[in-house]
N, C-alpha and C positions, 0 to 999 in steps of 0.2 A: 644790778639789773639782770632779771632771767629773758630767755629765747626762748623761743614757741616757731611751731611749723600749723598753721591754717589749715586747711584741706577746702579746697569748696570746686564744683564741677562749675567747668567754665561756661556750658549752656544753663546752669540757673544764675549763678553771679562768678564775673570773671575778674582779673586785674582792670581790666580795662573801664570795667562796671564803676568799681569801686574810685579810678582814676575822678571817672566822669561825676561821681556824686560826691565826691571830697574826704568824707567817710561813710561808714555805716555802725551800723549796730552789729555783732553777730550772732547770729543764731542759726536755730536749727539745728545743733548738736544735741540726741537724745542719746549719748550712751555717756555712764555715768563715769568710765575713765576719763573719755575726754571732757566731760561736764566741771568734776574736779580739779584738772586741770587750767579749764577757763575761769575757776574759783582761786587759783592759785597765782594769778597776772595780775601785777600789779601795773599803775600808770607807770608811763615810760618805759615799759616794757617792750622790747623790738621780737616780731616775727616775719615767718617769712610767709608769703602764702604760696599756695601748692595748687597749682591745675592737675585735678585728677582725669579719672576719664581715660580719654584716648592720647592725650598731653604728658601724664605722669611730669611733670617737671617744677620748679623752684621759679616762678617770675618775679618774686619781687618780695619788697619787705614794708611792713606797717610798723606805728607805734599806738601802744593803747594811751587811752585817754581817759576811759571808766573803767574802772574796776569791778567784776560781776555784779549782778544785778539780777531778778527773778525773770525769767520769760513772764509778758505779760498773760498769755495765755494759760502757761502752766508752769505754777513755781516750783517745782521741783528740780524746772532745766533753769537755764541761767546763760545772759548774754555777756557780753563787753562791749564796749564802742572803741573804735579804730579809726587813724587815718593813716592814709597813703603816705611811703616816703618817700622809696625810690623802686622805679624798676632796674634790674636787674640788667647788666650790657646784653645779658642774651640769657634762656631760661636754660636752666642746670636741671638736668635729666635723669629719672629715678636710677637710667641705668649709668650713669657717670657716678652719683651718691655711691651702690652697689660694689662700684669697681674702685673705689674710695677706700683706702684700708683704716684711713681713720674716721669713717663712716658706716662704717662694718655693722657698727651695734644701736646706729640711732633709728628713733621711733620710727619712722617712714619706710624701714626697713624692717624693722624684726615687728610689729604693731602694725602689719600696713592698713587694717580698717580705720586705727585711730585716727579719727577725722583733727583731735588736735592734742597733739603731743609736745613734749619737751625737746631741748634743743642744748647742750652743752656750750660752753664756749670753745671747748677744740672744735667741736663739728658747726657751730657756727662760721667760724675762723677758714674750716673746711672749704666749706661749702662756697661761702666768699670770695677762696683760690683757687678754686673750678672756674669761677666765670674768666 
């Protein structure tokens, strides 16, 4: 199983959003790092998702379901479907990640556009005993 970190701004879809619809699709990733890597997610794959914005923080974690797919719009980009697993006891903070020494080098950090990046198992594991 690999780890992924999400990125989505909480005033267009938030944890809660996704809460409330059970899963979704996602989309809206046009940059082709992060596109390949949503190529790269297989089912049962766990991430986390990330409130950007003015939030910066870790809320919670999904599992995928589908494995990429073409935006229906324009196949170039490419979705997954997701559902919710769990939220998080409390959201883990870019600047708690940061001061993480074994967080030092993951995407969300040194990549901070990437809206969706890779996730190691130490920085997984990480991140987990933050909360």
């Amino acid at each position: 199983m690999n780890h992924w970190l999400l990125k989505t701004e909480p005033s267009t879809y938030s944890w809660s959003d996704l809460v409330r619809d059970g899963g979704t699709f996602w989309n809206g990733v046009h940059n082709y790092g992060a596109r390949n890597n949503l190529r790269s997610m297989k089912v049962g794959d766990l991430a986390f998702i990330y409130h950007s914005g003015e939030e910066k923080a870790v809320v919670g974690i999904v599992r995928i379901t589908r494995e990429a797919y073409p935006d229906k719009e324009d196949p170039v980009w490419s979705w997954v479907d997701l559902v919710p697993e769990k939220a998080l006891a409390r959201p883990v903070t870019l600047a708690e990640i940061k001061a993480h020494p074994a967080l030092s080098k993951m995407a969300v950090v040194k990549q901070g556009r990437l809206s969706v990046g890779p996730v190691s198992e130490e920085e997984w594991k990480a991140v987990l005993a933050i909360r």
